[in-house]
N, C-alpha and C positions, 0 to 999 in steps of 0.2 A: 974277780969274784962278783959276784948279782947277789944282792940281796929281794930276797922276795917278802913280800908280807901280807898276808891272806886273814881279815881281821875274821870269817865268821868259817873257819875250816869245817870238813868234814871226816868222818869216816865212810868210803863209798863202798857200799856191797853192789855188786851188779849180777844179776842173774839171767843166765842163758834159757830162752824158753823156746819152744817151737812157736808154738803163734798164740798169742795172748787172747783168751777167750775172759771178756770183764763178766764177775759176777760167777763165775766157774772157779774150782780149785785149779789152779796151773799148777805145773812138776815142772822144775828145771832140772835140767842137762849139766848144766855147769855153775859155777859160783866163784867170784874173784872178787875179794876185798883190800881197796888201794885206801892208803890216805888222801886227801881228797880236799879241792877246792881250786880256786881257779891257779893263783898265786904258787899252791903247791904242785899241783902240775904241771908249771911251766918250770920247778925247780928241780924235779925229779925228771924232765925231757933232759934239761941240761947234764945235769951228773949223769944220764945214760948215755952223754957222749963225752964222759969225762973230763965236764969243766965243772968250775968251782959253785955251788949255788947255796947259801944257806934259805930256811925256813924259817920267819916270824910269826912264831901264830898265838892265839892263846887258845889254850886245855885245861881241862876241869875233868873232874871224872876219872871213872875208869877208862872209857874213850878214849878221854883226854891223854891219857898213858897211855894206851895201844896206840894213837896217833904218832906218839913221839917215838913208840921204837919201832913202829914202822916208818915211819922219814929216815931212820939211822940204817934200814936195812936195803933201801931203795941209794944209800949212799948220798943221804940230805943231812946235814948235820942243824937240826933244830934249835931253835932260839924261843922254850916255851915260855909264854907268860901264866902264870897263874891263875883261876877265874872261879869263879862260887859255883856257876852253873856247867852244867853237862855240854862236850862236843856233841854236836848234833851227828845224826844216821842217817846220810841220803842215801834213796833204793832206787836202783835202775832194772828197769827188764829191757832186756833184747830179743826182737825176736830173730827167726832165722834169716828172713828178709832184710834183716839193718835197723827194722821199723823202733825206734827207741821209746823208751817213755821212762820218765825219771819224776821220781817223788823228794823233791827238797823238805826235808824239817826246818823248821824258823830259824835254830839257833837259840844259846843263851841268853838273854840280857847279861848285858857288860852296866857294871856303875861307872863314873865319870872314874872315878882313883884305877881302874881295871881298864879304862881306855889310857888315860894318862900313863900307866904301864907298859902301855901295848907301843906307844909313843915314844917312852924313854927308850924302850929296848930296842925301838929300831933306829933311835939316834945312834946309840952307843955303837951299832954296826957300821954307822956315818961315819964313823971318828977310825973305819981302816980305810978309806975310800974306795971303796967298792966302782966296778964299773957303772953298775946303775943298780935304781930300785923300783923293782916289780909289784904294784899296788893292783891285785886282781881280786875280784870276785866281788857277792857283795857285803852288805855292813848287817850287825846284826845290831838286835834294838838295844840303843840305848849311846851307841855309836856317835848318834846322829851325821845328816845330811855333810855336815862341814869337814868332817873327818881327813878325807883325800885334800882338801884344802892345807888343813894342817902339817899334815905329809910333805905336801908340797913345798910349805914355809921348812919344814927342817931339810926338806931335801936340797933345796934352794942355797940355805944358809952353808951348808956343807958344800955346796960345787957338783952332785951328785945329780945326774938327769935321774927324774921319774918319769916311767913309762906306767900307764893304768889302763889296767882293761876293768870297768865296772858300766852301768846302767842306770836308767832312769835319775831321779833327782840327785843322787851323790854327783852322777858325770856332767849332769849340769850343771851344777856348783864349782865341780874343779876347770872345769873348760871358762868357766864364764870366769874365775880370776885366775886364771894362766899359768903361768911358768912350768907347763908337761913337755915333755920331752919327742914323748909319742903316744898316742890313744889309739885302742885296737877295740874300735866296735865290729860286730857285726853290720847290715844294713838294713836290719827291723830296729837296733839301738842307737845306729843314727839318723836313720828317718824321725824316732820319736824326737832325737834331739834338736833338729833344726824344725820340726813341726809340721814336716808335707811329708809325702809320700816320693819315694824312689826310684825309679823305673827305666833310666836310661845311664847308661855308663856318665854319661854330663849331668846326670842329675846326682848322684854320687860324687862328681869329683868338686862340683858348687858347692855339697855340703860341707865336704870335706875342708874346702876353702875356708868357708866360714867358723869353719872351727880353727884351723890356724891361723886367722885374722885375730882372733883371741888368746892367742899368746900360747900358741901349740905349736913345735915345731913339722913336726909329722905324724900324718893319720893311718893306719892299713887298717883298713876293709875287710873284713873275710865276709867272701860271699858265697859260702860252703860249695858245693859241687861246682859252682862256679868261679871257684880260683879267689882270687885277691886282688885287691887296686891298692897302691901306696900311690898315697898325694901328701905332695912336698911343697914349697912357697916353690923353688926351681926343675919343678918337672914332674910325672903323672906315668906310674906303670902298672902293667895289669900281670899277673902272672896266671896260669891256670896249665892244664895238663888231661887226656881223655878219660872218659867217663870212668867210674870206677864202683864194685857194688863193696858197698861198705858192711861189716861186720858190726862195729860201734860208731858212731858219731861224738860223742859223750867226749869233752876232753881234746877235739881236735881242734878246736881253737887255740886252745892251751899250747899246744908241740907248736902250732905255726908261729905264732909267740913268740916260742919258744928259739925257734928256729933263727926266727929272725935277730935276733939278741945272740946267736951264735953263728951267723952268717958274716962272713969277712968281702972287703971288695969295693966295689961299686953298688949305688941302690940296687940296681937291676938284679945284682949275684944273691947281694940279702934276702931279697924277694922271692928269690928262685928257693934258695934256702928253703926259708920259710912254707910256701907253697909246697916243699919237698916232703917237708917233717910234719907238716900236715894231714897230706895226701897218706905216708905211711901211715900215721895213725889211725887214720880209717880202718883202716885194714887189722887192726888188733883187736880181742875181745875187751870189752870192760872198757877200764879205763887206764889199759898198758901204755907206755908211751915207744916208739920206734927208738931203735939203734941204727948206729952206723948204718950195719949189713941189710938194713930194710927201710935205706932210701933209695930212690931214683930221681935223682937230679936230671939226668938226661929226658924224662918224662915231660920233664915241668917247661914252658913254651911260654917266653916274657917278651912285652910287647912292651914296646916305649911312647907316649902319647896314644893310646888307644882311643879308638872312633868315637866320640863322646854321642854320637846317635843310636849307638848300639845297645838295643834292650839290653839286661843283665841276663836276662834267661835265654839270651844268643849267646853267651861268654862261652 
């Protein structure tokens, strides 16, 4: 089992448009509304291919309750915590083209006793030893910065690797005191984290470096249409696969994730994985995640030590 735990969830509406004219009434074509967030994403990829994943989150609200029985309909058995304020409403438009544009709401404020909550319930999920825990997305206010730190400390004391995909000052805080299992930035969230700018497959895998010098044991990369890098203290792989026009974007970091957490093998096969369940996601409206029957493994084309002179935009 994976425990997941997504401190600032949503409910995602994403709507189908022809081509998004700002300042104009738009008509959508279509309408899909998923629960929503990074953490839960990568829980609901999982259960689409029939492994085990609960959902940590906390809900308020009416939201808050459609959140929770849509997690049990998507086959996620939720772990709600309580909360005074409302789950947020994130809106996605898509156009026909792929072109995405999504509107985050802030989220609730959490008090310190409603984070402390959020904390117990996910020790408590510690105590069946889950294979790992999944700390995605990001924090809402009141959280604060140190949060994934915390996580870390219970996750640590249980035996349980954290893996976290989150941003800006939370992922600096948790990298800067250690004990992650794996970090999954994109490469505009780790450029911001090491402080320069990205530009060469070796300029990626230095940062990369630098983050497992700090007490990470592995990084993957998504570097959207341009495949994936995992850097490891013992070796550097790129995975990627041909061009593809995508329907949504929204979420496919999520499935790669996701993938990877459900990839069995060697680095190389996980990656491939991963790379896989990503690649399919593109390819679904909203923010659906891929089954079995809509991956291609044999697409996805992994390279071991890749050319570290090689732009990212040659990948």
């Amino acid at each position: 089992m994976i425990v997941t735990v997504t401190p600032n969830p949503s409910l995602d509406r994403a709507l189908d448009v022809e081509r998004l004219e700002v300042g104009e009434v738009n008509r959508a074509h279509a309408a899909h509304v998923h629960p929503g967030g990074k953490g839960i994403n990568v829980a609901r990829a999982l259960a689409r291919h029939g492994l085990a994943a609960v959902a940590v989150v906390p809900a308020g609200g009416a939201d808050g309750a459609r959140l929770v029985a849509l997690l049990g309909e998507h086959g996620v058995p939720a772990v709600p915590v309580p909360v005074a304020g409302d789950t947020r409403t994130n809106v996605t438009l898509v156009e026909a083209d792929g072109v995405t544009t999504k509107v985050n709401a802030p989220g609730p404020r959490l008090s310190d006793a409603e984070v402390d909550a959020l904390l117990a319930a996910v020790e408590d999920q510690l105590t069946s030893a889950p294979r790992a825990v999944v700390a995605a997305g990001s924090l809402p206010a009141g959280a604060g910065d140190a949060f994934f730190v915390r996580l870390a400390g219970l996750a640590g004391r249980h035996g349980v690797p954290l893996v976290l995909d989150t941003s800006g000052a939370p992922l600096t805080r948790a990298v800067r005191a250690g004990g992650l299992s794996l970090v999954k930035p994109n490469e505009d969230e780790l450029a911001e984290l090491v402080g320069r700018d990205l530009v060469t497959v070796g300029d990626v895998v230095e940062a990369a470096r630098e983050v497992i010098a700090q007490g990470t044991t592995a990084v993957l990369v998504s570097l959207g249409a341009h495949g994936a890098l995992l850097v490891r203290e013992d070796g550097t792989w790129w995975a990627g696969g041909p061009p593809l026009v995508p329907l949504s974007t929204v979420g496919a970091g999520d499935s790669t994730l996701a993938g990877y957490l459900a990839g069995t093998g060697s680095c190389a096969d996980r990656l491939r994985t991963a790379v896989a369940w990503g690649r399919a996601a593109v390819l679904l409206p909203g923010t659906e995640v891929p089954g079995p029957d809509q991956l291609d493994l044999d697409a996805v084309r992994v390279v071991e030590t890749p050319d570290p002179h090689l732009a990212l935009k040659e990948l």
